[in-house]
Residue, then its C-alpha position, 0 to 999 in steps of 0.5 A: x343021302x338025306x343031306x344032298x335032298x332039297x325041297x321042291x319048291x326050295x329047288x325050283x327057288x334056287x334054280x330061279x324059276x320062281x319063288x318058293x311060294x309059287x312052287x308050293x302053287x304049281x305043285x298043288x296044281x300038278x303042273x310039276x312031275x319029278x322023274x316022271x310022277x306028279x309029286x306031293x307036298x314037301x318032296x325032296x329031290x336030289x342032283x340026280x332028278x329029272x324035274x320038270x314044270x310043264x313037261x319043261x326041264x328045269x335045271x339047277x342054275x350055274x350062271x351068276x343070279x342076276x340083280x337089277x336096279x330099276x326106276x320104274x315109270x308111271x303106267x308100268x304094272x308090276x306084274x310078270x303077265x304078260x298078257x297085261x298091257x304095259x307090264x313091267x317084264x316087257x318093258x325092261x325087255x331083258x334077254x333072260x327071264x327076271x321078275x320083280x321083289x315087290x311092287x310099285x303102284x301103277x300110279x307110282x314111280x321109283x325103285x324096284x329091284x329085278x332078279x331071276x332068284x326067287x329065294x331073295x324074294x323069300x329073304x327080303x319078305x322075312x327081313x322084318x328088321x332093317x327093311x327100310x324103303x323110302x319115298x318122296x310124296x307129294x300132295x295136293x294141300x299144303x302139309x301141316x306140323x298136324x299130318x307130319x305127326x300123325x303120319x309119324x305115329x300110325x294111322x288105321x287103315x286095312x283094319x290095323x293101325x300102321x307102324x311109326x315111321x319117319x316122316x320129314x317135311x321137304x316144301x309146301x306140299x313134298x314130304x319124305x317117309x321112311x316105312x318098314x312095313x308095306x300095306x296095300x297102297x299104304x302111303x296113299x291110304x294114310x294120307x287119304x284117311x287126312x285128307x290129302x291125296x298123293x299127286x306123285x309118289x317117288x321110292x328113292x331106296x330100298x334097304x341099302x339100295x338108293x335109286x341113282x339111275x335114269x327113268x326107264x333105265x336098269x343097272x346090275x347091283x353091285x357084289x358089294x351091293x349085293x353082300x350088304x343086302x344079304x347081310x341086312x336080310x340074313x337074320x332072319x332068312x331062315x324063318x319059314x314064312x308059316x312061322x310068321x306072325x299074323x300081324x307081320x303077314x297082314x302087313x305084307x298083304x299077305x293071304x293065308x294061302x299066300x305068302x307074298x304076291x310079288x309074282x303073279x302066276x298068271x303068266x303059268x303055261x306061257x313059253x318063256x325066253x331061254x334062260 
């Protein structure tokens, strides 16, 4: 029977009601109860249990998961309170409930991808290979073959030093970088630590998925889209996030407590639109 058990927090990833870490969160804060009874930490369930969040019935997802690519505008927060003016979920004002991977400045603009599968969120955070994410960057001095170099080749910044990349010039003051990691506003870091500041900041793709719609508009990935992406990600999607190195945690900005901060949970306790 042990092999038709799966993990709470695995469980309510999977049904797409949030990602794994969250589940971790809500069951510490005994918000979860399985057959009635507020369970511990690593609890198994099976298709027989009754699982609820909040006293709501969470049920294992039978609908295809959704995938959406979205060009998301500038003072649009990524953020799934919606209590927050201007937030992402509002914005996109889709029928069922979906939440961003990743984030986007407010300030910023470009691609983020939209899911109600909260085990990809998982997947792409441990994509440590093959996780490319590019941006077009425009500054406010003319760039040098000096900050093409240094860009390339790391700056210290949040008290690391950032990883090679690919950087190209494009005009006067717009350059293209390519990154595999994602610091807390890391472009905007590394070109303050020369002295430049960004004006605009564009992410065009995010591993095998380029931006090719409009501002403020959203379309569904395709399942060719969607199989290369698993593929891309796949190497190292069974990898618990606790077994991660402390370098390769601090470049996602994660905490100790937390391994991702793609969701904010201040949304807990808030009705959420039938799914």
């Amino acid at each position: 029977m042990e092999s038709n058990q799966t993990r709470i927090n695995k469980f309510l990833s999977e049904s797409g009601f949030c990602s794994r870490r969250e589940a971790d969160k809500l069951l510490e804060e005994g918000r979860i109860t399985i057959n009635g009874v507020i369970p511990e930490m690593g609890t198994k369930v099976s298709a027989d249990d009754e699982v609820r969040v909040d006293g709501k019935l969470v049920r294992e997802k039978t609908e295809k998961p959704i995938y959406l690519a979205f060009y998301k505008p500038v003072g649009i927060e990524c953020t799934t309170n919606q209590n927050v003016r201007d937030n992402i979920v509002d914005y996109i004002n889709y029928p069922k409930r979906i939440f961003p991977i990743g984030r986007l400045d407010k300030a910023s603009e470009g691609l983020i991808f939209m899911t109600n599968d909260g085990d990809i969120v998982n997947k792409i955070l441990r994509a440590r290979n093959n996780h490319e994410k590019e941006y077009i960057v425009t500054v406010n001095r003319p760039i040098t073959d000096r900050f093409i170099e240094r860009m390339s080749n790391g700056i210290p910044i949040l008290d690391t030093i950032t990883r090679k990349c690919k950087v190209e010039q494009i005009s006067k003051y717009v350059f293209r970088i390519i990154l595999t990691q994602g610091l807390n506003r890391q472009i905007r870091r590394m070109c303050e630590y020369l002295g430049y500041e960004v004006t605009a900041l564009k992410r065009i793709r995010i591993i095998n998925i380029s931006l090719d719609v409009h501002v403020g508009r959203y379309r569904n990935l395709t399942d060719d889209e969607i199989q290369q992406l698993n593929k891309l990600i796949e190497p190292s999607s069974k990898t618990e996030e606790a077994s991660l190195p402390k370098a390769t945690k601090a470049e996602f900005g994660v905490s100790k407590k937390a391994v991702t901060k793609f969701q904010n949970p201040a949304h807990r306790g808030r009705k959420k639109p039938n799914s």
